[in-house]
C-alpha positions as CSV (number, residue, x, y, z in Angstrom):
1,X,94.2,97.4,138.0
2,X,95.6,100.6,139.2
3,X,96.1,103.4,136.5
4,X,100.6,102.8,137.1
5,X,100.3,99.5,136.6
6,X,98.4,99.8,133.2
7,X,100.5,102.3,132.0
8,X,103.6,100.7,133.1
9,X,102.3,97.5,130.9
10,X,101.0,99.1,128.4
11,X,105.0,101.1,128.4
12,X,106.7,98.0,128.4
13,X,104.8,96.1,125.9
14,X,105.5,98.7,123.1
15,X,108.9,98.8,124.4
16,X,109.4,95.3,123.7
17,X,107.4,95.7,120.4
18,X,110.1,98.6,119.4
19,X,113.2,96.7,120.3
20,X,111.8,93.5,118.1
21,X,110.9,95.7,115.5
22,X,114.2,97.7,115.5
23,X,116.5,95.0,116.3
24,X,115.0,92.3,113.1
25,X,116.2,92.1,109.8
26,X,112.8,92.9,108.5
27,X,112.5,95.7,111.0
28,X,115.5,97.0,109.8
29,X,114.8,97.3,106.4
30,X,111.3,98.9,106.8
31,X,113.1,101.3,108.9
32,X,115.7,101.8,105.8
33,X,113.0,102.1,103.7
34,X,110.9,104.3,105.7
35,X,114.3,106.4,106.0
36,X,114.8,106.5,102.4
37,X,111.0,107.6,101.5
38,X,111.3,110.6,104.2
39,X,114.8,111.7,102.9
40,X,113.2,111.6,99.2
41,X,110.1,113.8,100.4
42,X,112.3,116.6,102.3
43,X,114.3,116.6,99.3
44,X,111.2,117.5,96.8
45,X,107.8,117.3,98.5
46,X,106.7,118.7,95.5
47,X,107.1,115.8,93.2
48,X,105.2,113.6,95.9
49,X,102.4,116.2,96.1
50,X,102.6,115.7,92.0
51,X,102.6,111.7,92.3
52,X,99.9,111.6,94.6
53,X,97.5,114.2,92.4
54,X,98.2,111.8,89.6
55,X,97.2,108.4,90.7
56,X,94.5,110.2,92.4
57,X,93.0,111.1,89.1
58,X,94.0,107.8,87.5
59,X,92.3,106.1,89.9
60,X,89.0,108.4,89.0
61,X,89.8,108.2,85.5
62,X,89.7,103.9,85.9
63,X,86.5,103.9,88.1
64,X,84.4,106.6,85.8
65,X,85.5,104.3,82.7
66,X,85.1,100.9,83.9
67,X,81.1,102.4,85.3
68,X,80.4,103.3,81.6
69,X,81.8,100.5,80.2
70,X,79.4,98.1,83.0
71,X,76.6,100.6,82.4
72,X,76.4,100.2,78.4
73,X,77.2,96.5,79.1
74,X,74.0,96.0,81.2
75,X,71.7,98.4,79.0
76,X,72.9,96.1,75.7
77,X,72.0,93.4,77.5
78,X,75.3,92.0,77.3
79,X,75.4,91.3,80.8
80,X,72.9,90.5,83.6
81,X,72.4,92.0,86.8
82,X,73.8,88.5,88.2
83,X,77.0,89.6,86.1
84,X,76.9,92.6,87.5
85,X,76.9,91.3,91.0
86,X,79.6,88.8,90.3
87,X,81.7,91.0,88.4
88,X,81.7,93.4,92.1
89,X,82.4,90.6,94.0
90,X,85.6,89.8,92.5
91,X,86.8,93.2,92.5
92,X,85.7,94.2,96.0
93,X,88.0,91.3,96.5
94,X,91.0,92.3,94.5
95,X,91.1,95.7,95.8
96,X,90.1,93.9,99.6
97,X,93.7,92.1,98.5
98,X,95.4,95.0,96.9
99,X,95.0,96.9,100.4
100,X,95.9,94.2,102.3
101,X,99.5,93.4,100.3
102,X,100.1,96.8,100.0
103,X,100.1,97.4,104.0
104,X,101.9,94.2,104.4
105,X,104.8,95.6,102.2
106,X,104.3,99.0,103.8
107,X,103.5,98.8,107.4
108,X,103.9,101.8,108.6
109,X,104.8,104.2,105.6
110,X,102.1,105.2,103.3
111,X,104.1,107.0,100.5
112,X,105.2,103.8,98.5
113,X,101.6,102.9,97.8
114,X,101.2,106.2,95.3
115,X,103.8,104.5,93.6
116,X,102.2,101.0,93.4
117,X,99.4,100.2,90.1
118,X,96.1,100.2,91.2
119,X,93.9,96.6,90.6
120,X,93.9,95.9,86.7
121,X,90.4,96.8,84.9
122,X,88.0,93.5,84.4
123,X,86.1,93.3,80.9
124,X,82.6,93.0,82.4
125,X,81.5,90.7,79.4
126,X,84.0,88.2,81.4
């Protein structure tokens, strides 16, 4: 194919995808929301900067404890290596799900998800 006719495809396609998109109910309210997040920003980018330094170190705070906890677990004894593995498993899973909700309820916008919890702790005696 000749370079004009991929880019005229390739134009048209996301054409189409931008009219569906803009023209849906569900497009129309991710635009709104999308709107709504950007207004709040411009308005005080500041308090985003803030929200985003705080789940950041939440999020380190949760992972530094729940390695201690899993570390003293397994040097007790309390849990096996097989425990260990499992106990990964399901939480590489929960955060695999985690992401994938949060960009389903997002799409395009990224700010909403510093306001979202972060995956619950699991006890690793469980």
């Amino acid at each position: 194919m000749s370079k004009f006719l991929n880019t005229l495809i390739i134009g048209a396609a996301s054409g189409a995808a931008a009219a569906y998109f803009f023209t849906t109910e569900k497009g129309k309210a991710v635009k709104a929301r999308i709107d709504e997040e950007i207004a709040s920003f411009k308005e005080d980018p500041k308090a985003y900067q803030n929200q985003v330094v705080e789940k950041a170190s939440d999020y380190k705070d949760l992972a530094v404890d729940t390695f201690q906890d899993y570390k003293t677990k397994f040097e007790n004894g309390d849990i096996t290596a097989d425990d260990l593995t499992k106990a990964v498993q399901e939480k590489t899973a929960q955060v695999a799900d985690f992401a994938k909700e949060s960009f389903e309820l997002t799409h395009i916008s990224a700010l909403p998800l510093f306001t979202r919890n972060p995956p619950t702790y699991v006890d690793p005696s469980l």
